[in-house]
C-alpha positions in Angstrom: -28.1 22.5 10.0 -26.2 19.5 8.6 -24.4 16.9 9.7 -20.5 15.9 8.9 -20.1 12.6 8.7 -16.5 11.1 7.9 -16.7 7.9 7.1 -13.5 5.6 8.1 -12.5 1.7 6.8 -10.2 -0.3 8.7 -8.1 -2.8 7.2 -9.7 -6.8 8.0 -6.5 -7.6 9.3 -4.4 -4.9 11.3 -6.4 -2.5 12.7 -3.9 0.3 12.5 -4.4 0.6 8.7 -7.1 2.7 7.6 -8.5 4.1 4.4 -10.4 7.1 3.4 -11.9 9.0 0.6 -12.4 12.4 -0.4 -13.4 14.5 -3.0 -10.6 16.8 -3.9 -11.2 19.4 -6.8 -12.5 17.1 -9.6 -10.5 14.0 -8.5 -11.1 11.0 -6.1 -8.5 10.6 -3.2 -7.8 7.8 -1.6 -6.0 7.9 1.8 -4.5 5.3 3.1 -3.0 5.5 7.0 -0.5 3.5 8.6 -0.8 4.1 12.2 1.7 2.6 13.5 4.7 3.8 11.4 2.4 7.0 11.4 2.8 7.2 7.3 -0.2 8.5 5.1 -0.7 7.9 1.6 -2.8 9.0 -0.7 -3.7 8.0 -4.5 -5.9 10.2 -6.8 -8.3 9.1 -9.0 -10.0 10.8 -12.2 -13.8 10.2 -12.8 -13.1 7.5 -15.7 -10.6 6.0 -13.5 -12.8 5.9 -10.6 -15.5 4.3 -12.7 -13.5 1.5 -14.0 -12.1 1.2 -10.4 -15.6 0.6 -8.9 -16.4 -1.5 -11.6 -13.2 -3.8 -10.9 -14.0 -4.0 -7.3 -18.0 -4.9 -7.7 -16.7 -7.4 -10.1 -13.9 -9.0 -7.3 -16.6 -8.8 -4.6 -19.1 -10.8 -7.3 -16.1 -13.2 -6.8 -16.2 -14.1 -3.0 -18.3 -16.7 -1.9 -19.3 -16.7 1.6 
């Protein structure tokens, strides 16, 4: 038996936007949820693309300094 786990990330500041990700065919989606105007949107990503996207985003949160 295993477990489904869907994992959910809420926006730091309004709490009614929320993001999630899939794995759709052989392409990335991103989901993006606006609660409150009850609008979804979604952006697909190819493996490169993904690649260079996690690589962007490591390299932003290198940037913050607590």
């Amino acid at each position: 038996m295993s477990a489904k786990i869907d994992l959910k990330f809420v926006d730091e500041i309004q709490d009614d936007i929320s993001s999630k990700i899939e794995l759709i065919s052989n392409s990335i989606k991103i989901i993006i949820n606006y609660e409150e105007l009850n609008n979804t949107q979604a952006i697909y990503l190819d493996k490169a693309t993904a690649i260079k996207f996690a690589k962007t985003l490591r390299t932003e949160i290198n940037k913050i300094q607590d």
